[in-house]
C-alpha positions in Angstrom: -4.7 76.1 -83.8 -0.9 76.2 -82.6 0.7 79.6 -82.3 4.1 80.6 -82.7 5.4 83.8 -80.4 8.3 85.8 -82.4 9.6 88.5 -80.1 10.4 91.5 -82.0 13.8 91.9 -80.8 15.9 95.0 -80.1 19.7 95.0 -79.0 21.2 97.4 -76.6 19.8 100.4 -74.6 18.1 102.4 -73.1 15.8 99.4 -72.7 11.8 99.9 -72.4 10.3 99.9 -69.0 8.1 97.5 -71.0 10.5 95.2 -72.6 11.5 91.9 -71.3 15.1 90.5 -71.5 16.0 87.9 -74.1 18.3 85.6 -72.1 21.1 87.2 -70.2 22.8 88.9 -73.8 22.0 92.6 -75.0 18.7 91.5 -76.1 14.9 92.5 -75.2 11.6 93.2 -76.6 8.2 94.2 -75.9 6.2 93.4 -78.9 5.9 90.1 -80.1 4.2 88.7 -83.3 2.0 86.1 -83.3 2.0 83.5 -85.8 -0.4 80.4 -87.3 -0.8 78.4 -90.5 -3.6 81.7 -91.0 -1.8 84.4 -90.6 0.5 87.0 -88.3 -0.7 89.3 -85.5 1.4 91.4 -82.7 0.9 90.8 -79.4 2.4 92.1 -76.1 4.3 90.2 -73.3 1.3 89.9 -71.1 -0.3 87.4 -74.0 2.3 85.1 -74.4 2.0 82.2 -72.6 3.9 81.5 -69.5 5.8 78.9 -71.1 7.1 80.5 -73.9 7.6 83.7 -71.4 10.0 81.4 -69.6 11.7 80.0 -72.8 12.5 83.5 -74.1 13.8 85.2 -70.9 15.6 82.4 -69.5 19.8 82.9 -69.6 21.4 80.6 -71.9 23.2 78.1 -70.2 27.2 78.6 -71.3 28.8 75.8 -74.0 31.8 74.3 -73.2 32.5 76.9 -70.8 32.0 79.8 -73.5 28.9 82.0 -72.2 25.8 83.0 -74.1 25.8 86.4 -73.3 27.5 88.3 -76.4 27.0 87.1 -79.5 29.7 84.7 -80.6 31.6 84.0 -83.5 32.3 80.2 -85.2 35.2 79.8 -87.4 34.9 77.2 -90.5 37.8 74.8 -91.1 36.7 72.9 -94.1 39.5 69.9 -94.3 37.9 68.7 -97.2 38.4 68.8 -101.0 35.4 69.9 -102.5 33.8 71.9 -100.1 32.3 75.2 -102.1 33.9 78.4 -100.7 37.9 76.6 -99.6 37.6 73.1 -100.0 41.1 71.9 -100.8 42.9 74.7 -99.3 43.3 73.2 -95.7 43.9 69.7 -96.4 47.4 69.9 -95.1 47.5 69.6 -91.5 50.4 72.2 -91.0 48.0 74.3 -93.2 44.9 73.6 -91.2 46.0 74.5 -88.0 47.8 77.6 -88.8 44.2 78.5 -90.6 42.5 77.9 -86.9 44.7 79.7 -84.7 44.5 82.5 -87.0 40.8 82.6 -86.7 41.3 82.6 -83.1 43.5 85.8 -82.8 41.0 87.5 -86.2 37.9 86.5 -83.1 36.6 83.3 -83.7 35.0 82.0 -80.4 34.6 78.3 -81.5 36.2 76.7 -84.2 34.2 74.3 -86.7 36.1 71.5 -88.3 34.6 69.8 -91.2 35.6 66.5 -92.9 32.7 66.0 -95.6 31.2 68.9 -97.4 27.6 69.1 -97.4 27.4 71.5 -99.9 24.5 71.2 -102.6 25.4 67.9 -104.8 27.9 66.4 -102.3 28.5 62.8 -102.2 28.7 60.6 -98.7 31.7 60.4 -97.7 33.2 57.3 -96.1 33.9 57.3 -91.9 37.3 56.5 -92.1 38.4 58.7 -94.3 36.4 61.5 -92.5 38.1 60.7 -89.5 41.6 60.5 -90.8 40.6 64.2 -92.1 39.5 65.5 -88.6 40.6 63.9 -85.7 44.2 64.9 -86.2 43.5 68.4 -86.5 41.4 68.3 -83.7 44.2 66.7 -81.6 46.6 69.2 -83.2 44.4 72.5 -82.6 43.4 71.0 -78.6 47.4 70.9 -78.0 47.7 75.2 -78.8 44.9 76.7 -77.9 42.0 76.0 -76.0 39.1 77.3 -78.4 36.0 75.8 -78.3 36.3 72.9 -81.0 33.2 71.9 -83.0 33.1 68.3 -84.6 30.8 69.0 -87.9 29.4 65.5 -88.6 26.4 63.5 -89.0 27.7 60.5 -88.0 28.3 58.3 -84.1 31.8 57.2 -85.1 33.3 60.8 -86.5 31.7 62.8 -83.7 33.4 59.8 -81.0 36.8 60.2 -82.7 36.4 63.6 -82.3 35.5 64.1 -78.9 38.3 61.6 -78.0 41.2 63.9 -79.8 39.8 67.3 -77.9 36.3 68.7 -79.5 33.6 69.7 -77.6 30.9 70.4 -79.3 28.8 68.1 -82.2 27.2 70.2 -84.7 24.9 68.0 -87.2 23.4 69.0 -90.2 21.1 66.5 -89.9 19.9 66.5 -86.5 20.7 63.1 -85.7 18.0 61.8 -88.4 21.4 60.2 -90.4 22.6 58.6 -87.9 20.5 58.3 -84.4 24.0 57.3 -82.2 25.2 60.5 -82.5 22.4 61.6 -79.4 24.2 58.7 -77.5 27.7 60.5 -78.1 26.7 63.9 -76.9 25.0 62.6 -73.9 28.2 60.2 -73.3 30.7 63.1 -73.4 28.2 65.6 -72.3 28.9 67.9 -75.4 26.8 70.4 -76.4 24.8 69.5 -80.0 23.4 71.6 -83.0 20.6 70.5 -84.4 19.8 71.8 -88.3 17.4 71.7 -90.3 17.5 70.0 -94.3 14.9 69.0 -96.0 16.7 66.0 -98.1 20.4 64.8 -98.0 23.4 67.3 -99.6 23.5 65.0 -103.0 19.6 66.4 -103.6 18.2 68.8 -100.9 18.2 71.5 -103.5 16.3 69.7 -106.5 12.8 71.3 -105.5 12.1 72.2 -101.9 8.7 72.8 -101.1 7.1 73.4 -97.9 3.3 74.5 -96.5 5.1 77.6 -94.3 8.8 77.4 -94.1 9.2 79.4 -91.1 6.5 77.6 -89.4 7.5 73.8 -90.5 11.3 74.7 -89.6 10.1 75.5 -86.4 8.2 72.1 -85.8 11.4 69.8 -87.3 13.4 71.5 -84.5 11.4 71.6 -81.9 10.9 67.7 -82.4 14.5 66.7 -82.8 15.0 68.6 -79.6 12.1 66.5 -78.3 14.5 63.5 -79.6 17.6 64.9 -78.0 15.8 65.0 -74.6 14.4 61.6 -74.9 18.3 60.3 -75.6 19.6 61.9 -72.6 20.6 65.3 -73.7 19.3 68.2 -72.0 17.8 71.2 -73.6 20.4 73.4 -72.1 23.2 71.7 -74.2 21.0 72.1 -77.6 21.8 74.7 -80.0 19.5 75.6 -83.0 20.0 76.2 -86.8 17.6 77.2 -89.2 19.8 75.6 -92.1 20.0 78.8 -94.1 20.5 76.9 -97.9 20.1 73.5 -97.4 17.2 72.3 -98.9 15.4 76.0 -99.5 15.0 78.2 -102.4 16.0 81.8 -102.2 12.5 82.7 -100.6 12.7 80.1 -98.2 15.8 81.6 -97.3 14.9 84.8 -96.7 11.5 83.5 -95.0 14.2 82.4 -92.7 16.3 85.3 -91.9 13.4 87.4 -91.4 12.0 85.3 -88.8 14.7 84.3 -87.2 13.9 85.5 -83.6 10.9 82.9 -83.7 13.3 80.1 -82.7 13.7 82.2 -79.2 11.2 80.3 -77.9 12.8 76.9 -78.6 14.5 78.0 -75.6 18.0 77.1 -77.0 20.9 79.0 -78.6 20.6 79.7 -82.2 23.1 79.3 -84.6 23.2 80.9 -87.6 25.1 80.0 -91.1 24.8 81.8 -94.2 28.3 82.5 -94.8 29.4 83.1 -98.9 26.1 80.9 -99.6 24.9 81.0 -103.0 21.4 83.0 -102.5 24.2 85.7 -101.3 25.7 86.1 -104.6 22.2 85.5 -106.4 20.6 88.9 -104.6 24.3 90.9 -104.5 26.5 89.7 -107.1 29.6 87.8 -106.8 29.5 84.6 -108.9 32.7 83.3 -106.9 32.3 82.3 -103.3 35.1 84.9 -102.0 33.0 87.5 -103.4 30.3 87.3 -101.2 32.3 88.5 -98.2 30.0 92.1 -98.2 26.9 90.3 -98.1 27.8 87.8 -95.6 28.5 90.5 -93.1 25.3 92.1 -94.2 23.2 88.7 -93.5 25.6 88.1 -89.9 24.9 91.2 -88.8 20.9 91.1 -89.6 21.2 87.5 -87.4 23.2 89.9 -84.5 19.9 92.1 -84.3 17.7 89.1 -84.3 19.6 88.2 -81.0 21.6 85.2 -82.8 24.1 84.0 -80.2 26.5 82.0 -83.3 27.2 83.1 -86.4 29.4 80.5 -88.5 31.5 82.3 -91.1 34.4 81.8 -93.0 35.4 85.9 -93.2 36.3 85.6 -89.0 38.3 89.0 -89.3 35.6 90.8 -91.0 32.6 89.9 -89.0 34.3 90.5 -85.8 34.9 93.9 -86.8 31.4 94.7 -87.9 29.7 93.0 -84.5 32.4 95.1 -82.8 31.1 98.2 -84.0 27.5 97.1 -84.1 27.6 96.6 -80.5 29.5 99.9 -79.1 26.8 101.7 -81.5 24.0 100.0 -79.4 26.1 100.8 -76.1 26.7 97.5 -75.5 30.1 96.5 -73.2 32.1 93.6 -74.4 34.9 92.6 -72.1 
């Protein structure tokens, strides 16, 4: 029966004479749990296989030049209409850059443009017209600053455009299972992916998900897209991992998730986290309106920081910053 090694992470010092460092950032453990479709166990260091040893300790290759080793921060740029939390409010390019460099002086390490909302219920959106959306924003943001750019697409011909007018990165909600050329345009301009999991496409992902162990079958999707990403000629050191906090989970599922976040460690790849203002935040905390959820964002972005989550994708760049910058110097941890 396949296990699953979760390391039972702490951040910051003094560390254990015992513990094991968790890439090259502030993290480390020395307790793991042990998990299979029958149940969970804990387990020390010594009983993890070499392997997954190797997976958890190894230092995170940097992305685009931005390094692994503090917990970063992703900015959303929705230039959309009908995206859930600001669609509409960035359409205007003028508007849309000014909205990204501010994220970059609030703290946003990487900024994530969007031209098709995949928020629950969202129709396709056609390639053209998501490419006269991004790429001249892109192209727009490349020429003042030199933040790391993040193409959010599911599709070969957005993500080219893209990369052409100055991003770096490809982050895919899909995981290249909507369109399989996008592997072939991260190994072409050598950019770094994100693979997520969804269980179903936007328009119906949230009718009734179901899975056997969602922790567990999350974790298999992944590690076979990355699998898939290899075989295209992407290496595993230019893979980062999402969970897909909301897309195509129930509120269990979702909190499932966050709890076990530290199990994608042993992917041996980044992980990215994205909860921001989603709707199972306003469900447990209050705040019917998407701006409400700001407190309980933090909440669930710092929760992802103890877990040792190297991106957190937000909306609220100001606010998070602020709460991983005191997180951090309470935990003794230097930041440059």
């Amino acid at each position: 029966m396949t296990k699953y090694y979760q390391p039972i992470v702490k951040c910051g010092g003094p560390v254990s004479t015992r513990g094991l460092p968790l890439g090259d950032g502030p993290w480390w453990f020395e307790r793991a749990l042990v998990h299979s479709r029958d149940g969970v166990a804990e387990c020390a260091p010594s009983q993890i296989p070499d392997t997954i040893v190797a997976r958890l300790t190894a230092p995170r290759a940097p992305l685009g030049g931005l390094a692994m080793n503090l917990p970063r921060i992703m900015g959303i740029l929705n230039v959309t209409p009908d995206s859930f939390s600001d669609g509409g409010q960035f359409n205007d390019a003028g508007a849309a850059v000014s909205r990204a460099l501010a994220m970059v002086e609030q703290g946003a390490d990487i900024i994530d443009i969007g031209g098709e909302s995949t928020r629950p219920g969202a129709a396709e959106v056609p390639v053209a017209d998501e490419i006269a959306r991004t790429q001249p924003i892109i192209a727009a943001i490349s020429k003042q600053s030199d933040v790391l750019i993040s193409i959010d697409t599911r599709k070969a011909a957005v993500a080219t455009a893209a990369c052409d007018a100055g991003a770096q990165m490809i982050n895919d909600v899909a995981a290249m299972s909507f369109d399989p050329m996008i592997a072939e345009v991260a190994a072409q301009f050598d950019a770094p992916i994100c693979l997520m999991h969804a269980q179903g496409d936007p328009a119906t992902m949230q009718d009734d998900p179901r899975y056997d162990n969602v922790l567990l079958d999350v974790y298999d999707y992944l590690a076979e897209r990355i699998a898939a990403a290899e075989d295209a000629g992407i290496a595993r050191d230019r893979i980062i991992v999402d969970p897909g906090i909301g897309f195509g989970k129930t509120i269990a599922h979702n909190l499932q998730l966050l709890r076990g976040l530290s199990l994608f460690h042993a992917l041996g790849c980044p992980i990215l986290l994205g909860a921001s203002r989603k709707r199972f935040i306003g469900s447990i905390g209050g705040g019917r309106c998407a701006t409400d959820r700001v407190a309980g964002s933090v909440a669930v972005a710092l929760h992802g920081l103890r877990q040792g989550v190297h991106i957190t994708r937000v909306h609220d760049t100001f606010e998070t910053r602020q709460a991983f910058d005191l997180e951090l110097a309470i935990h003794g941890v230097e930041q440059p």
